[in-house]
Steps between C-alpha positions, in 0.01 A plus 500: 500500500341557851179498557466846593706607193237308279243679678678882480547396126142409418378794662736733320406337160118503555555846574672581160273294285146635652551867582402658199774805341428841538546516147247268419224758648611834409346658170645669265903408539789677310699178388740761295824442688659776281561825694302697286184622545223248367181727322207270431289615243139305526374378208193751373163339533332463152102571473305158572331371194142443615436050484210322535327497852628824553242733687496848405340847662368708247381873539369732295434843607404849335384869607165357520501206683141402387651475092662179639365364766392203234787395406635435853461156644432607877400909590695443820803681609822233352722654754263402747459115410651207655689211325184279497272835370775551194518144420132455421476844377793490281519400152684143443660389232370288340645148296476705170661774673220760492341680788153629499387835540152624493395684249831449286491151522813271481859632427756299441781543786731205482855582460475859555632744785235658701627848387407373120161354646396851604578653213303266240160550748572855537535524063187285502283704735617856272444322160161345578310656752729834669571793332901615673308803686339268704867483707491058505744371783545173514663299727663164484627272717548117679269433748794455753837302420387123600833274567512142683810523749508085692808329647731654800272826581301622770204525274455306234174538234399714238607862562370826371655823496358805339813646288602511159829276568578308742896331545600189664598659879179687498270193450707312763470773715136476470503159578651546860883458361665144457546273797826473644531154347375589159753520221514846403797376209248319344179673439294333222286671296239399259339685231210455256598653171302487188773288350470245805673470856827640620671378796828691634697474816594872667761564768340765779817500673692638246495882380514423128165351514322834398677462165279175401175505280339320809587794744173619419214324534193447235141468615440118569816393520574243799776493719648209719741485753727245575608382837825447625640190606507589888111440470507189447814429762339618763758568672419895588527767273721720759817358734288537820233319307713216394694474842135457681454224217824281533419566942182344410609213337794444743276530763224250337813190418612593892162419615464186277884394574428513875090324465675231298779458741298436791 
């Protein structure tokens, strides 16, 4: 072999092995090869069951807004709070899985659905202190969906996002989208249950993705993304990228071949 062959075939293989596939960074991939149509039903979210350390917005309201005005933590407007405002003046969770409520004192939350939370202090309120012609609305929800997103994203951290549910391409969207060298085959994610952790590898790339239990995320759970092996090659994640790295190089053992040679 020449030695401008070798060179022509070590370009043309650095070229193959760092360039990252177009199908390595496209979401959401039909991989049916079957002619027929492909329908992808999503798997349905299920109601959260409220954990400990959860932080909850509570809010009572009637046709008198006076009647109670006690049993509400803060008398400002929830819909005009920040994330900081709802976290202190939210109701937590707490180890034994109660929250605590003025006036009504601690109910027992752990394990149950927000919808079934509002309805046991909405029963308590009418069978201890409301009669039902009093009209008692009460409203109950997270104090934002909290998730930890770290790895090959534009923004990594502790994101919050102020909606019932939340699936896996939202939250990355939120973060800024995965970085052309992050894996998007091999998205980990972690989740607290009350049982203990779960760990389980999901493939972005491919369509069938919004059929997995993971497709839609729970609050706290933490998601990492891989990177790809061109990261740590360093060889350019594009051809013009990895052609400016091999002139480099060439150019850097030309220099030294020619310093060493005089």
């Amino acid at each position: 072999m020449t030695k401008n062959s070798f060179y022509i075939f070590l370009l043309i293989s650095t070229l193959f092995t760092s360039c990252i596939p177009l199908n390595d960074l496209v979401y959401l991939q039909d991989k049916n090869t079957s002619s027929e149509q492909n329908n992808i039903a999503s798997v349905e979210s299920k109601p959260y069951r409220l954990q400990v350390n959860d932080v909850l917005s509570v809010n009572i309201k009637a046709i008198d807004p006076k009647l109670v005005s006690i049993f509400n933590k803060a008398e400002s407007n929830i819909d005009a709070k920040s994330e900081s405002t709802l976290y202190f003046d939210g109701f937590t969770v707490d180890d034994h899985g109660n929250i605590r409520i003025p006036i009504l004192g601690e109910i027992n939350v752990i394990g149950y659905t927000l919808e079934e939370v509002r309805i046991k202090i909405e029963k308590k309120l009418l069978e201890e202190y409301f009669k039902s012609e009093a009209n008692i609305f009460v409203t109950v929800k997270l104090a934002g969906f909290r998730y930890t997103i770290n790895g090959e994203v534009a923004s990594t951290g502790t994101k919050t996002l102020f909606k019932d549910n939340v699936n896996i391409m939202e939250a990355v969207a939120n973060a800024g989208d995965i970085t052309t060298v992050g894996n998007r085959k091999a998205v980990m994610v972690i989740r607290q249950t009350p049982t203990g952790v779960l760990m389980n590898e999901i493939d972005l790339t491919d369509v069938n993705v919004m059929k997995s239990p993971y497709y839609y995320l729970q609050p706290n759970d933490y998601i990492y993304v891989k990177p790809l092996k061109q990261k740590t090659w360093g060889t350019g994640q594009t051809g013009i990228q990895s052609i400016g790295t091999i002139i480099t190089l060439l150019s850097l053992a030309t220099t030294v071949y020619l310093i060493i040679r005089n």
